[in-house]
Backbone bond lengths (Angstrom), bond angles and torsions (degrees), N, CA, C in turn:
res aa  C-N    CA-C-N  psi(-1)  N-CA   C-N-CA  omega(-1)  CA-C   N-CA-C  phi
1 X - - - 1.459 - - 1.528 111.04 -
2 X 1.517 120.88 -36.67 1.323 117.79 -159.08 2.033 90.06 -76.71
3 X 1.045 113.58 -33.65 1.374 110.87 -152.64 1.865 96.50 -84.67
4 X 1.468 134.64 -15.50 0.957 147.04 136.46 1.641 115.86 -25.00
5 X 1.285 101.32 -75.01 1.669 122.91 169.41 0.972 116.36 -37.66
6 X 1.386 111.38 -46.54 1.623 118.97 -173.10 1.463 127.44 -63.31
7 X 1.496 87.45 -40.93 1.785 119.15 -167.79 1.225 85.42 -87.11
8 X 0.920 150.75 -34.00 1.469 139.71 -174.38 1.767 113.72 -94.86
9 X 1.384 102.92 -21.40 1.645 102.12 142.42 1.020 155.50 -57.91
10 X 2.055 114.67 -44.13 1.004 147.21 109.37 1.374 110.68 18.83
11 X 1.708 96.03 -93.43 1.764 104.08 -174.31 1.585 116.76 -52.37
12 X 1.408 96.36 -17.22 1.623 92.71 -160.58 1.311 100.38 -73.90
13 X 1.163 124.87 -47.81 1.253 132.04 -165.13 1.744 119.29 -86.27
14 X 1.324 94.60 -9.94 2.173 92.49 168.49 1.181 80.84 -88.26
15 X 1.442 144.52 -29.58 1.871 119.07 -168.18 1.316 95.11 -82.79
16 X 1.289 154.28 -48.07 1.155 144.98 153.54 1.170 116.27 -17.51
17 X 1.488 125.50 -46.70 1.465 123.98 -145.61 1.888 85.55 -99.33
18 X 1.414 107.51 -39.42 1.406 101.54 176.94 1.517 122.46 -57.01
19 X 1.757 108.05 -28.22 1.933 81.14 -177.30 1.163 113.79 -114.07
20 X 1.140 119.53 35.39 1.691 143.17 167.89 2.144 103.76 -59.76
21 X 1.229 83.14 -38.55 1.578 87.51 -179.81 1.896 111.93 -75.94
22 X 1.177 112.71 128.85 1.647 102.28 -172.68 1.738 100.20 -79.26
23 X 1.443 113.79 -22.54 1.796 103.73 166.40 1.145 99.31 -49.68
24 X 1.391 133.03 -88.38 1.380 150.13 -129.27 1.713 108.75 -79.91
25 X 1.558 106.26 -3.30 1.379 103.08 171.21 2.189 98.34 -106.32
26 X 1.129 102.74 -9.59 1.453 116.53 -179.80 1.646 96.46 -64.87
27 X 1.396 121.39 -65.09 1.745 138.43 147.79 1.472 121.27 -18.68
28 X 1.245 99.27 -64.17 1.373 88.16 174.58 1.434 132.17 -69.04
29 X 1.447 124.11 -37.09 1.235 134.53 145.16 1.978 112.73 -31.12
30 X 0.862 95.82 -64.18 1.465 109.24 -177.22 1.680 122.84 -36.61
31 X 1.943 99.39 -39.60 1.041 123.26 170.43 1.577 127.68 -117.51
32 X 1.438 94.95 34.28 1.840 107.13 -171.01 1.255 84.43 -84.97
33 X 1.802 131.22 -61.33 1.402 118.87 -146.69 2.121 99.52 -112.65
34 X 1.402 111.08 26.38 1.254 108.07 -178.85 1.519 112.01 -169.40
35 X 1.442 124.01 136.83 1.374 119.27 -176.04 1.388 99.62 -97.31
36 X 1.256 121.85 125.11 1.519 152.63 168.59 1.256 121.54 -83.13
37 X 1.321 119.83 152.71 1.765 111.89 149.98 1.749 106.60 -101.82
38 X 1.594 97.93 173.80 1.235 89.30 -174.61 1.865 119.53 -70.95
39 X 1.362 105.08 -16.02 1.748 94.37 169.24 1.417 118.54 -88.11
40 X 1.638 111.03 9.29 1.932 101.38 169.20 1.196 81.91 -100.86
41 X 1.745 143.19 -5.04 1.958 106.72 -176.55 1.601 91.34 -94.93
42 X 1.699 125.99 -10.80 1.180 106.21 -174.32 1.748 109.39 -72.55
43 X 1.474 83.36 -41.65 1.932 96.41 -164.73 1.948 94.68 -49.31
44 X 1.565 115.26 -58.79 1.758 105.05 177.71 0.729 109.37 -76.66
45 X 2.001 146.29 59.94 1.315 134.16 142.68 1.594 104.16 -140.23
46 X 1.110 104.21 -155.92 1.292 112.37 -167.55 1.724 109.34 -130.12
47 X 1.836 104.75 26.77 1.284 130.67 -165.72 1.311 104.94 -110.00
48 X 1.215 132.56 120.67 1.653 131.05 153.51 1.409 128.51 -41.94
49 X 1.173 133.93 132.20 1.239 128.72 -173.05 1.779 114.47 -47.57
50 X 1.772 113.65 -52.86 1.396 103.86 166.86 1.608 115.29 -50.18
51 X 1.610 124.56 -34.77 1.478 98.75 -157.29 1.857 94.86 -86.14
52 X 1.296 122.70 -11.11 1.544 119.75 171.19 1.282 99.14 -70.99
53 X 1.341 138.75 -67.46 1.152 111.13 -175.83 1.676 127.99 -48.84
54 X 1.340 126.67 -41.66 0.995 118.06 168.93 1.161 131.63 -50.31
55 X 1.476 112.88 -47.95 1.769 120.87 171.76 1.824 104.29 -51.36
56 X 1.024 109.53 -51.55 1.253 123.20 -174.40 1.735 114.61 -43.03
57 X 1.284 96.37 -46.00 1.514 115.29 160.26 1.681 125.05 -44.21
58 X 1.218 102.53 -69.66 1.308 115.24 174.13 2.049 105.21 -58.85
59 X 0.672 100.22 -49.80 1.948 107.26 174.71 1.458 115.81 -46.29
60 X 1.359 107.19 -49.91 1.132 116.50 -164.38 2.194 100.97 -87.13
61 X 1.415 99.31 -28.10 1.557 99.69 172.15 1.376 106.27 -68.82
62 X 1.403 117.16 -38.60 1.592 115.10 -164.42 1.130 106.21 -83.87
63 X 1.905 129.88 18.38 1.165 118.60 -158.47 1.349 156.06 71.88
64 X 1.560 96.68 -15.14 1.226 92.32 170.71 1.872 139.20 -98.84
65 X 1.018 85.28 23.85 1.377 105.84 -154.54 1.870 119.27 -132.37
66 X 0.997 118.77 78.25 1.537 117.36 -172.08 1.203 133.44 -68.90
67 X 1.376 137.51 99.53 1.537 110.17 -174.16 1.354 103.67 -93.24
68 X 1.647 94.78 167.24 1.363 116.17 157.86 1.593 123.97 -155.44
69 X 1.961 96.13 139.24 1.424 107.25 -163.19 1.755 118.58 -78.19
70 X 0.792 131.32 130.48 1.611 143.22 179.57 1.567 95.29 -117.08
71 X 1.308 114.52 102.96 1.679 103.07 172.96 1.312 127.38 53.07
72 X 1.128 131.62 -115.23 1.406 134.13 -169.33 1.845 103.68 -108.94
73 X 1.262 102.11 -18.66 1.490 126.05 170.92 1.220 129.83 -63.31
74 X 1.507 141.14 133.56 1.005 149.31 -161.29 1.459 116.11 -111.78
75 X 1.323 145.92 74.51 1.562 124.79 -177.94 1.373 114.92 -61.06
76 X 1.564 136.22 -175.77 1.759 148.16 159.70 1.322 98.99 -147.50
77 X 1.632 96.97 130.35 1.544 104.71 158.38 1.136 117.72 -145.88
78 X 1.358 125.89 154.39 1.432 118.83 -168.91 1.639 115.84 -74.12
79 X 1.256 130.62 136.56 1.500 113.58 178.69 1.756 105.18 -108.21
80 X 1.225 96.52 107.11 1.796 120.16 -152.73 1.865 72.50 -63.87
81 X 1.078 126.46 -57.57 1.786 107.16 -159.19 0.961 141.91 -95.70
82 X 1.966 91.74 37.41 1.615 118.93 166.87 1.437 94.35 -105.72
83 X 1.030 111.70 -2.92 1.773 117.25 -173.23 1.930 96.73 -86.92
84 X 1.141 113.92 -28.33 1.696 124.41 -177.63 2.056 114.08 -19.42
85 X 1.924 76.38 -71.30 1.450 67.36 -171.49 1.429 122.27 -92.85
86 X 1.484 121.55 -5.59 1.581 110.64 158.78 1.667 115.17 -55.71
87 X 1.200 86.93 -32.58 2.102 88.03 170.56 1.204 102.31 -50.48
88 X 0.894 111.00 -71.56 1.913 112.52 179.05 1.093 136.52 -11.78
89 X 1.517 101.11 -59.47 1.140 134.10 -178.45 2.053 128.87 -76.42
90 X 1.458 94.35 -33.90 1.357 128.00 154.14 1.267 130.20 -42.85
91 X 1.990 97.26 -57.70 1.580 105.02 -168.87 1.335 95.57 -88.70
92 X 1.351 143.65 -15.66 1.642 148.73 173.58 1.021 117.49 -63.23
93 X 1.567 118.24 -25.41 1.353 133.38 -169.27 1.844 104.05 -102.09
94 X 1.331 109.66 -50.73 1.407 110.27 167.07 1.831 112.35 -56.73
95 X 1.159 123.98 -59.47 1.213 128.48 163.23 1.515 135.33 -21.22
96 X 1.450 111.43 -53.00 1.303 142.83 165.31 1.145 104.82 -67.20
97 X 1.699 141.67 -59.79 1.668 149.30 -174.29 1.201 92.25 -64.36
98 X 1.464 138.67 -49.14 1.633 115.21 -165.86 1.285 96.19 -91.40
99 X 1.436 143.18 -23.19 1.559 118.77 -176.70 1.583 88.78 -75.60
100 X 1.312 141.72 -21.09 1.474 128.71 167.85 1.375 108.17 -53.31
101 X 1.168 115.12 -81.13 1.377 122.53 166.06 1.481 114.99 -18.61
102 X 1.185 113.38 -63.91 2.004 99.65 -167.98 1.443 111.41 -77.67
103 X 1.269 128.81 -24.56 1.638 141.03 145.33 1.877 111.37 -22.30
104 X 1.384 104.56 -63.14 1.384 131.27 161.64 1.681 113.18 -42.79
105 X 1.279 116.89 -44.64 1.622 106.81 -145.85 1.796 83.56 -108.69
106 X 1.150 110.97 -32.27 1.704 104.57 -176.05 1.471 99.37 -76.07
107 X 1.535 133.26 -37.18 1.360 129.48 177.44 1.518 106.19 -40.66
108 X 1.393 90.67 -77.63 1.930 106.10 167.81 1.967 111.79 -22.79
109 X 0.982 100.77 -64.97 1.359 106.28 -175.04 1.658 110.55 -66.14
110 X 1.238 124.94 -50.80 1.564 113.26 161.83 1.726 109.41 -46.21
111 X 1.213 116.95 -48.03 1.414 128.31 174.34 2.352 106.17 -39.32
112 X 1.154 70.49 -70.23 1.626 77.27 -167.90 1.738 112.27 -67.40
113 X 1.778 119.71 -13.82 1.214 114.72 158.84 1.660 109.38 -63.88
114 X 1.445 107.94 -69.73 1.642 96.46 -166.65 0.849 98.69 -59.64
115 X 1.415 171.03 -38.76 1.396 139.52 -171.77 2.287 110.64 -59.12
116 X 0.961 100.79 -35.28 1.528 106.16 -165.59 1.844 87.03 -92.94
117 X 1.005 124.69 -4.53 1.771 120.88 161.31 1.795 116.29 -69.06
């Protein structure tokens, strides 16, 4: 079990580490709702064909990113349910920041009544 955990820690954190880059989350978008090669994600971005392939590299190591060969051809697609548990992890973190946040804004607002009392 622990070594399960691990490996699944592992993954968590190269997909983390993969969309840290705003290219490579530009990519993944690109290939959330369509499988591409790497010269249709270059032609819709503002990415060179070497630096797509490279990002592409790292994506596809961290999992998120599937290819598949057609001939001499390369497809990419995103594999939405390696994306699972950074979701997780995401909405826990958004969750937590706005109950920070509204903690914050009602303080403020008790704040700004007693003064105008």
């Amino acid at each position: 079990m622990q070594v399960r955990t691990r490996t699944s820690q592992v993954a968590l954190e190269d997909a983390m580490d993969a969309i840290v880059s705003p290219r490579r989350r530009q990519i993944l978008r690109l290939v959330w709702d369509a499988e591409r090669s790497a010269g249709e994600i270059a032609a819709a971005s503002d990415v060179s064909w070497p630096a797509v392939s490279q990002n592409l590299g790292v994506l596809k190591r961290s999992g998120l990113v599937i290819e598949r060969r057609a001939g001499t051809r390369r497809y990419y697609r995103a594999d939405r349910l390696a994306l699972g548990p950074l979701e997780v992890i995401l909405r826990q973190m958004w969750v937590r920041d706005v109950g920070r946040l509204k903690e914050l804004a009602e303080r403020e607002a008790r704040s700004r009544r007693g003064r105008n009392d």
